[in-house]
N, CA, C and O atoms as a DFTB+ gen file, in Angstrom:
504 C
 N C O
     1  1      52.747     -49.820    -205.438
     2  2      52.513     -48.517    -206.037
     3  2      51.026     -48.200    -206.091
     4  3      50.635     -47.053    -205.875
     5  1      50.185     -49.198    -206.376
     6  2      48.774     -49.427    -206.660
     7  2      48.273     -48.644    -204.994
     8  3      47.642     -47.610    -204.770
     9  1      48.875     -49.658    -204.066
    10  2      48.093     -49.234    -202.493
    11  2      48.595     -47.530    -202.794
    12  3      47.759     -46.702    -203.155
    13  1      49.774     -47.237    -202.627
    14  2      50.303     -45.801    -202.228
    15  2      49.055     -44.879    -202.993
    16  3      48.223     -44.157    -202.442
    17  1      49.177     -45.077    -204.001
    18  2      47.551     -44.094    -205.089
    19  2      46.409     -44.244    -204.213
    20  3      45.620     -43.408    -203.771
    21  1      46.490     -45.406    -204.073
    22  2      44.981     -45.451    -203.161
    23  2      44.781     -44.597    -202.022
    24  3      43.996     -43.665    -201.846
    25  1      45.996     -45.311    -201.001
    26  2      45.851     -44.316    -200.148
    27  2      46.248     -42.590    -200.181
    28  3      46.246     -41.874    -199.180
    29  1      46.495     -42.255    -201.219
    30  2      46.529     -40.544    -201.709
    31  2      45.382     -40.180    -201.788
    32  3      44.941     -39.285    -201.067
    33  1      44.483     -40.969    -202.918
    34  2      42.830     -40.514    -203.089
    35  2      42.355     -40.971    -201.666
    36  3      41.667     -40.035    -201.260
    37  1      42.381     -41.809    -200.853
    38  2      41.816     -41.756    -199.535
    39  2      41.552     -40.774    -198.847
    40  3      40.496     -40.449    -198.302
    41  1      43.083     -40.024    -198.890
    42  2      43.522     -39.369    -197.871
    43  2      42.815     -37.964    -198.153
    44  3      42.184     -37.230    -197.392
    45  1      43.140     -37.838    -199.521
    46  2      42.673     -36.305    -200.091
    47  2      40.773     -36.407    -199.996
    48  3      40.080     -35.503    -199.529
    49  1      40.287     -37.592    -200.503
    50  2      38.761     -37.340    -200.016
    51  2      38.461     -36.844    -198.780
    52  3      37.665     -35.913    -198.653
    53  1      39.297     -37.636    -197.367
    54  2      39.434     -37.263    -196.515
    55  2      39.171     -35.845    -196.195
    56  3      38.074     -35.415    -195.841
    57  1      40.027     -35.290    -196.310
    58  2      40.429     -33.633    -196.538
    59  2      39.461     -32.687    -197.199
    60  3      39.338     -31.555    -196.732
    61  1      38.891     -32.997    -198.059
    62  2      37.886     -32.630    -198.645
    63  2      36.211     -32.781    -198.002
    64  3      35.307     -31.957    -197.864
    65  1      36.306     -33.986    -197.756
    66  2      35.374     -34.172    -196.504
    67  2      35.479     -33.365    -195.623
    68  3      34.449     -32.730    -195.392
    69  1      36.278     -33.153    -195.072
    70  2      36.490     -32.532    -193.538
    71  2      36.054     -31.326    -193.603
    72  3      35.453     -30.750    -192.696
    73  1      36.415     -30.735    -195.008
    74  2      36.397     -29.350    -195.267
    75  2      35.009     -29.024    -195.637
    76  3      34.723     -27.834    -195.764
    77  1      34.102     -29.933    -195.828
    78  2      33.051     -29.651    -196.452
    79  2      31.874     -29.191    -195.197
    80  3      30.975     -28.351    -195.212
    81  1      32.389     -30.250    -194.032
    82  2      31.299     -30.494    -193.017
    83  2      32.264     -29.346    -191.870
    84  3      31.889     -29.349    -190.697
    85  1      33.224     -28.600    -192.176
    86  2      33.665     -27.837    -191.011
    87  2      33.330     -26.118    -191.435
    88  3      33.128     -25.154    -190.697
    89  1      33.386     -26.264    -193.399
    90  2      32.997     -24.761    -193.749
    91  2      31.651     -24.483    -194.341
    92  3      31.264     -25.481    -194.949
    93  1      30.836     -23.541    -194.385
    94  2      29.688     -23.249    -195.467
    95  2      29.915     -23.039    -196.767
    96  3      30.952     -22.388    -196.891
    97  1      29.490     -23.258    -197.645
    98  2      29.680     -23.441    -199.383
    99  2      30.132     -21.931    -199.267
   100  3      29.837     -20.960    -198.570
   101  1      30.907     -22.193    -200.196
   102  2      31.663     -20.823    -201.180
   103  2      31.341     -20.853    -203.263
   104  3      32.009     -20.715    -204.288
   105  1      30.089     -21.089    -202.917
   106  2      29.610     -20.970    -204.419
   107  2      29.004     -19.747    -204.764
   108  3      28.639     -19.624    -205.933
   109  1      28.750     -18.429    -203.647
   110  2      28.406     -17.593    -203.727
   111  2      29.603     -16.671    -202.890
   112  3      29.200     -15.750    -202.180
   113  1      30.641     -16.861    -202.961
   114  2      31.740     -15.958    -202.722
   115  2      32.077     -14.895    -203.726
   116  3      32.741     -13.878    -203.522
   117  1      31.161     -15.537    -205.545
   118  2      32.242     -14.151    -205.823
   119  2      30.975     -13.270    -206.174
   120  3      30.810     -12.679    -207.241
   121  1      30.054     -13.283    -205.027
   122  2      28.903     -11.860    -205.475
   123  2      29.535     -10.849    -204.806
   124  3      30.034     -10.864    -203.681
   125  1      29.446      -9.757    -205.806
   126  2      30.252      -8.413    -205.300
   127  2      29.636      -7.303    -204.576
   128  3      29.052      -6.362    -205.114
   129  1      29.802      -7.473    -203.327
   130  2      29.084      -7.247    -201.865
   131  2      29.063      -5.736    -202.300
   132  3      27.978      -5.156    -202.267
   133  1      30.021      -5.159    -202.645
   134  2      30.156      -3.315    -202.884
   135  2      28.807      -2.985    -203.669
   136  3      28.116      -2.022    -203.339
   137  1      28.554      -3.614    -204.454
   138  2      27.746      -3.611    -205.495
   139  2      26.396      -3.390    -204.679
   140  3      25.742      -2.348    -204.643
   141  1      26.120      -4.568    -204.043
   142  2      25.121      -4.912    -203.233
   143  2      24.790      -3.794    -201.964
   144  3      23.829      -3.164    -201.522
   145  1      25.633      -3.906    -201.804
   146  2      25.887      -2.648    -200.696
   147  2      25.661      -1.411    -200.834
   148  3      25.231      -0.566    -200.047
   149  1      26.043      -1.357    -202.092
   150  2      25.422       0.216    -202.453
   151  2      24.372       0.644    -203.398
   152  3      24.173       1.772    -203.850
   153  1      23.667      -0.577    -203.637
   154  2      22.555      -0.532    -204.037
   155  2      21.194      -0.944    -203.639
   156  3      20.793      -2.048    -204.009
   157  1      20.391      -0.126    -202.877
   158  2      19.244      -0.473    -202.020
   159  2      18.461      -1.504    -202.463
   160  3      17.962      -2.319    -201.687
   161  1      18.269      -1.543    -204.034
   162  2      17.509      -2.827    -204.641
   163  2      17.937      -3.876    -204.679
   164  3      17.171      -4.828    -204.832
   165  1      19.305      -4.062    -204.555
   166  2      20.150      -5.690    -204.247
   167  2      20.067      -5.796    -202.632
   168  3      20.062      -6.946    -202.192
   169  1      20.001      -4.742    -201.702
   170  2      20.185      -5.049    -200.581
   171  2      18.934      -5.490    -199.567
   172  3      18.915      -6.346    -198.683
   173  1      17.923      -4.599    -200.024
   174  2      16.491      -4.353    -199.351
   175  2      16.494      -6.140    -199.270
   176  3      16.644      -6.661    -198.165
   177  1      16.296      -7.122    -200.673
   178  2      15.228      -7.998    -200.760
   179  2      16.357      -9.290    -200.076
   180  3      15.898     -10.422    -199.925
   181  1      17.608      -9.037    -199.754
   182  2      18.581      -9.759    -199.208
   183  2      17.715      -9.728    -197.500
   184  3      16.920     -10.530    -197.010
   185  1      18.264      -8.519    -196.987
   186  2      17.628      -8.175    -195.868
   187  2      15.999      -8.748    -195.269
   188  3      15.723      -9.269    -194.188
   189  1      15.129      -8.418    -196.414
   190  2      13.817      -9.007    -195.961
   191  2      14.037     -10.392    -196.212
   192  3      13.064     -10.921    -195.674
   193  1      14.560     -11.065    -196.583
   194  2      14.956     -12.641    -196.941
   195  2      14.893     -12.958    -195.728
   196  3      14.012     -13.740    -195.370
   197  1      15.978     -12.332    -194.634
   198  2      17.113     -13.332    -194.090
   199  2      16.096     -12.594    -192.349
   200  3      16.274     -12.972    -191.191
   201  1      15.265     -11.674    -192.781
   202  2      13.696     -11.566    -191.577
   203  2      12.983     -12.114    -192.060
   204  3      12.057     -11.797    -191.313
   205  1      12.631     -12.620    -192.612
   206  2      11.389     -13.777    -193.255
   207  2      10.043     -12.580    -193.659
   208  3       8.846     -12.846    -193.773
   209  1      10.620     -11.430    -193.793
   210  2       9.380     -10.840    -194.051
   211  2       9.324     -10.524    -195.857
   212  3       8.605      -9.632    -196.306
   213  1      10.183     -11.391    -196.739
   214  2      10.259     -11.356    -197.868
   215  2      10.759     -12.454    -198.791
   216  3      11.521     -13.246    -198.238
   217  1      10.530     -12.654    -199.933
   218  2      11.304     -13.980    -200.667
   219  2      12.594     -14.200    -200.767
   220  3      13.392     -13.308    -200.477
   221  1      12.887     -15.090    -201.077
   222  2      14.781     -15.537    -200.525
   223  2      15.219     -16.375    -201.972
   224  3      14.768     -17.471    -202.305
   225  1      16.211     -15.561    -202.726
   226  2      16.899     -16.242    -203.702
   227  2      17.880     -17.207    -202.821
   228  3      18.129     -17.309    -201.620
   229  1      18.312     -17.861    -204.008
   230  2      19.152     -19.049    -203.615
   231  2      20.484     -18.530    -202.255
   232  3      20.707     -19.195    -201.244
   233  1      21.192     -17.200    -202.631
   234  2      22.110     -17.059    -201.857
   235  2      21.639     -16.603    -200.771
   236  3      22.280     -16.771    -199.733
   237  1      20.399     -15.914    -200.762
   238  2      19.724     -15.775    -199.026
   239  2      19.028     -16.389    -198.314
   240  3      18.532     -16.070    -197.234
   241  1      18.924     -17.781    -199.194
   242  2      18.291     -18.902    -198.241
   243  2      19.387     -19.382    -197.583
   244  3      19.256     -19.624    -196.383
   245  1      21.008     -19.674    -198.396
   246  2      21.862     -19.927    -197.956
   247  2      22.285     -19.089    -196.566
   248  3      22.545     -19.650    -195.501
   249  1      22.305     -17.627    -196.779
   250  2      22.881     -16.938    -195.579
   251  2      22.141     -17.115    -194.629
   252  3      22.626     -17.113    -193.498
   253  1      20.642     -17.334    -194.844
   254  2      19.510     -17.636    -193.616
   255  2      19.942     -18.497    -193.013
   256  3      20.331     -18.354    -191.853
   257  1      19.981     -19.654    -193.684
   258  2      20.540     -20.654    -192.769
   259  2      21.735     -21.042    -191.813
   260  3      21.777     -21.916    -190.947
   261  1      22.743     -20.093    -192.242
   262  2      23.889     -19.840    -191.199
   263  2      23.659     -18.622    -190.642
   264  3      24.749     -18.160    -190.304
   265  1      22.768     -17.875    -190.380
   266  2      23.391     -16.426    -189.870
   267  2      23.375     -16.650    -188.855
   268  3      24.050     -15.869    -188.184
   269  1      22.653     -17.789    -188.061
   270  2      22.424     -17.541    -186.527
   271  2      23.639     -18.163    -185.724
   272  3      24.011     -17.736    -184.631
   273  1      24.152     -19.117    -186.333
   274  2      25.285     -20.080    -186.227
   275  2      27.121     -19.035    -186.412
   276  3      28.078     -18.978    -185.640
   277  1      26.871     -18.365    -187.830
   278  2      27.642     -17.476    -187.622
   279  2      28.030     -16.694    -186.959
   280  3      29.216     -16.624    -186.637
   281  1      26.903     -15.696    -186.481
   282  2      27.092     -14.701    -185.431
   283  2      27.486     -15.626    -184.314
   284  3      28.689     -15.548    -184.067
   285  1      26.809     -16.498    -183.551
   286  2      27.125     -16.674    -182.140
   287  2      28.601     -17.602    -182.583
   288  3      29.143     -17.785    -181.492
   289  1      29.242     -18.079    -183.373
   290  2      30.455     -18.558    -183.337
   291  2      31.831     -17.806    -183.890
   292  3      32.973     -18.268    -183.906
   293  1      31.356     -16.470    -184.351
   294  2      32.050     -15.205    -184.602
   295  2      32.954     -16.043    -186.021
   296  3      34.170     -16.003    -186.207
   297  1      31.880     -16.789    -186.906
   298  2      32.524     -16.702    -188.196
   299  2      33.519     -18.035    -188.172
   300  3      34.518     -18.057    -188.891
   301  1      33.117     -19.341    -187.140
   302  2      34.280     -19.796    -186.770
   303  2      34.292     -20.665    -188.528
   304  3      35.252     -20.664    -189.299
   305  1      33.173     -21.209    -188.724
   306  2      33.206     -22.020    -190.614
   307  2      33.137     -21.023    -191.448
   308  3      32.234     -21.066    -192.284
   309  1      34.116     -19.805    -191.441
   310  2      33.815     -19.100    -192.918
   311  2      35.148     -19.504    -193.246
   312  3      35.984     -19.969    -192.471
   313  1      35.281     -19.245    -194.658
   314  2      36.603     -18.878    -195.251
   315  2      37.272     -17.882    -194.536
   316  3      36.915     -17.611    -193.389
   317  1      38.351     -17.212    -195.169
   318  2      38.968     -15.842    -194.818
   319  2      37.985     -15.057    -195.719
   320  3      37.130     -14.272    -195.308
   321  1      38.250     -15.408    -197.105
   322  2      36.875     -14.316    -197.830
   323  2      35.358     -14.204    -197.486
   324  3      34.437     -13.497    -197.895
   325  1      35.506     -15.372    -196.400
   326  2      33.668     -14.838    -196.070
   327  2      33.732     -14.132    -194.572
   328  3      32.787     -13.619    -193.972
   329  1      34.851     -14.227    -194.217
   330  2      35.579     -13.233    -192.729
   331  2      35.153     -11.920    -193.195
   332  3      34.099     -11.326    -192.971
   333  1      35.987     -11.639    -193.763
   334  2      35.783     -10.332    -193.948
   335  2      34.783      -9.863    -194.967
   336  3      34.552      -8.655    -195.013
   337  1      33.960     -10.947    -196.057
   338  2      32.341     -10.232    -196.166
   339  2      31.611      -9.690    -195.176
   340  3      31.138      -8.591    -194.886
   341  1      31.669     -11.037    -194.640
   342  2      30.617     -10.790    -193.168
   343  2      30.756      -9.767    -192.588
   344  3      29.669      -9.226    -192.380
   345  1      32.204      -8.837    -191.947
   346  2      32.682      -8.018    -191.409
   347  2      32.326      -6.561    -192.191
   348  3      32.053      -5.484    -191.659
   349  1      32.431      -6.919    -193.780
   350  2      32.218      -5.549    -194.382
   351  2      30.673      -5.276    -194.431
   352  3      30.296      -4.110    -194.544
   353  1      29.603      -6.477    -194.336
   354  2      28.106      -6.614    -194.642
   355  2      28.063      -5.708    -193.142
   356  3      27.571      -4.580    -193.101
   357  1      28.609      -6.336    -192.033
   358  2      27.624      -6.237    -191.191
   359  2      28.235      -4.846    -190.493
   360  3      27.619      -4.297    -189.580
   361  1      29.665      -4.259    -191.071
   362  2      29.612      -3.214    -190.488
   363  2      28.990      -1.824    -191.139
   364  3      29.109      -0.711    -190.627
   365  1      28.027      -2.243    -192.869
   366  2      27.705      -1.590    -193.173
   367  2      26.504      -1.457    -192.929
   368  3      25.987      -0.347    -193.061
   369  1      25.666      -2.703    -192.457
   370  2      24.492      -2.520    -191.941
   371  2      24.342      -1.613    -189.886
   372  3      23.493      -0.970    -189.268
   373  1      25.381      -2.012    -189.691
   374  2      25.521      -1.017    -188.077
   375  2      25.603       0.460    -188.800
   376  3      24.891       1.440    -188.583
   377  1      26.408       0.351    -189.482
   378  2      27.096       2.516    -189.749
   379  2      25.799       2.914    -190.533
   380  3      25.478       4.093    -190.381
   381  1      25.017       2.186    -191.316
   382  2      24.293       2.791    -192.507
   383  2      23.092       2.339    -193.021
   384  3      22.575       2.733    -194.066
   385  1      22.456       1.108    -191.906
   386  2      21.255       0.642    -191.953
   387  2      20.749       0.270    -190.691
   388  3      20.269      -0.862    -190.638
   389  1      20.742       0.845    -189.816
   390  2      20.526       0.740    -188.341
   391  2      19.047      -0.005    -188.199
   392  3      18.837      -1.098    -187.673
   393  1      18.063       0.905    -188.825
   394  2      17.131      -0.137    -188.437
   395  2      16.874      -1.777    -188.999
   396  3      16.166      -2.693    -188.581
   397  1      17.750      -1.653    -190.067
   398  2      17.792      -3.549    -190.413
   399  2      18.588      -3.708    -189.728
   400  3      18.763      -4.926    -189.773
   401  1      19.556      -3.132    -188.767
   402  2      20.591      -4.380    -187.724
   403  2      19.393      -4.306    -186.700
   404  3      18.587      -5.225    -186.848
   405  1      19.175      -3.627    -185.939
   406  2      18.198      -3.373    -184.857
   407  2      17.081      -5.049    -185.064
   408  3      16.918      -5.951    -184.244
   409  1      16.610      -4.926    -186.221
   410  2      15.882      -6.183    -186.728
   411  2      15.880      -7.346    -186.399
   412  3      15.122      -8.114    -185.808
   413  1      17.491      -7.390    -187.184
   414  2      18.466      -8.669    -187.063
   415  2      18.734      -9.034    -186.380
   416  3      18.577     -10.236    -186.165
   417  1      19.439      -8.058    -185.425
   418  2      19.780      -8.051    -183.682
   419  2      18.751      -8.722    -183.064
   420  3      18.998      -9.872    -182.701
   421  1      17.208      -8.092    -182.775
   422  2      16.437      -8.421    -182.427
   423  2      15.755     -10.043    -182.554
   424  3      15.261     -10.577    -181.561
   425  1      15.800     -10.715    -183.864
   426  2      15.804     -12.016    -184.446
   427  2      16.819     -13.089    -184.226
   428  3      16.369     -14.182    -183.883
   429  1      17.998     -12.977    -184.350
   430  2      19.212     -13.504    -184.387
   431  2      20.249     -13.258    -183.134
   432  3      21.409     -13.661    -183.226
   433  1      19.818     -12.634    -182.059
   434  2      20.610     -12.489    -181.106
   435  2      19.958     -11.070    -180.269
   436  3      20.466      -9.957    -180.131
   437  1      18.592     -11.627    -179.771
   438  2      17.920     -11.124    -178.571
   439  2      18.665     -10.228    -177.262
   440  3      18.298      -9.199    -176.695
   441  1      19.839     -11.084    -177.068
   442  2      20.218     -10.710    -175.476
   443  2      22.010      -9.541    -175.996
   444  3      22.810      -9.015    -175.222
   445  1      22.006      -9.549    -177.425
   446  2      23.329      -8.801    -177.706
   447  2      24.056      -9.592    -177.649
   448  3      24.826      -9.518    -178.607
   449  1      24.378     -10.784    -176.681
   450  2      25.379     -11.347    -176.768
   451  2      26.023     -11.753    -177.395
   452  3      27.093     -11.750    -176.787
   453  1      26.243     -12.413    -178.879
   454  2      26.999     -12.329    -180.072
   455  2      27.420     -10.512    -180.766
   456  3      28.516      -9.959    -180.849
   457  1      26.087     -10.031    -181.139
   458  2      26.721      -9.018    -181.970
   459  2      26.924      -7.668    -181.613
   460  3      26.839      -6.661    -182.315
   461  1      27.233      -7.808    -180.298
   462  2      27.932      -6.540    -179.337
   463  2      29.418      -6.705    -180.000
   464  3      29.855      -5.852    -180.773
   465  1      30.135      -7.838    -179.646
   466  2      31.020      -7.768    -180.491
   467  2      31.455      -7.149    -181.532
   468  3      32.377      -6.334    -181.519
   469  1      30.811      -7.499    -182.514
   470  2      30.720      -6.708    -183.795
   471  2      30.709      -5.805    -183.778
   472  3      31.464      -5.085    -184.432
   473  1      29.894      -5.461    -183.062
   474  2      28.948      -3.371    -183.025
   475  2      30.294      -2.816    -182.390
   476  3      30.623      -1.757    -182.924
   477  1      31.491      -3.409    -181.013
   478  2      32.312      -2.501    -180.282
   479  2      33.432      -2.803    -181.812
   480  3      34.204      -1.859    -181.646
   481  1      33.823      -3.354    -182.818
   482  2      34.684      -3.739    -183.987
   483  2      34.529      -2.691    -184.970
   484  3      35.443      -1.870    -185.047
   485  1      33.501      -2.571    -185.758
   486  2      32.918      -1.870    -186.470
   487  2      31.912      -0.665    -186.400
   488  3      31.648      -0.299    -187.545
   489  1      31.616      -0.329    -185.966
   490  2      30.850       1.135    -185.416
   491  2      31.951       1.910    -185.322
   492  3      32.981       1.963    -184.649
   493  1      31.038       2.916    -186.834
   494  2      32.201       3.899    -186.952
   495  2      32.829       3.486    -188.267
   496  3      32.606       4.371    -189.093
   497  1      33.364       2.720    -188.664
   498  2      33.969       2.350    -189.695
   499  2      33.245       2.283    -190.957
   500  3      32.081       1.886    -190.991
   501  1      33.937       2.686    -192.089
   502  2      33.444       2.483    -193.482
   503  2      33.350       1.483    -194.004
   504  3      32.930       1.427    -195.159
């Protein structure tokens, strides 16, 4: 009975492991992107964060460090809830902040090749 427990907590560290080194932290999943989104003073200093042309709180050092990884793997380590952040962030920065995608684009994916994607998905959309 003793081994069977054992090997349960094995198994489940396991799992937990796996999950740790295949997704990006979700300790900043429940910031409320609408919020952010529609407020230029939560959004501006996110934005200059993640161009290095400004200071970076804890959750935009975090996004810095995956955005480049994200885009070119189209989101393959997000959650489902960071699927469709990402999707609502970045189709609000194409419809309604053009020159910070233009930026981003420019920094994070030079040749289009990741976030053409995106742009033929979302462009246009609310």
């Amino acid at each position: 009975m003793k081994f069977l427990v054992l090997a349960c907590v094995v198994a489940l560290a396991g799992v937990v492991s796996a999950r740790a080194q295949r997704g990006y932290t979700e300790i900043y999943d429940t910031i409320d992107l609408e919020e952010v989104l529609g407020n230029k003073r939560l959004l501006i200093p996110y934005l200059q964060c993640v161009l290095g042309e400004g200071k970076c709180t804890p959750p935009g050092r975090e996004l810095k460090s995956h955005i480049k990884e994200a885009l070119e793997t189209h989101c393959a380590k997000c959650s489902p809830k960071q699927v469709k952040g990402t999707k609502r962030v970045i189709g609000h920065l194409i419809n309604h902040e053009a020159e910070y995608w233009r930026k981003l684009k420019a920094m994070y994916d030079p040749s289009g090749q990741f976030t053409k994607r995106y742009e033929n998905e979302l462009k246009g959309q609310l």
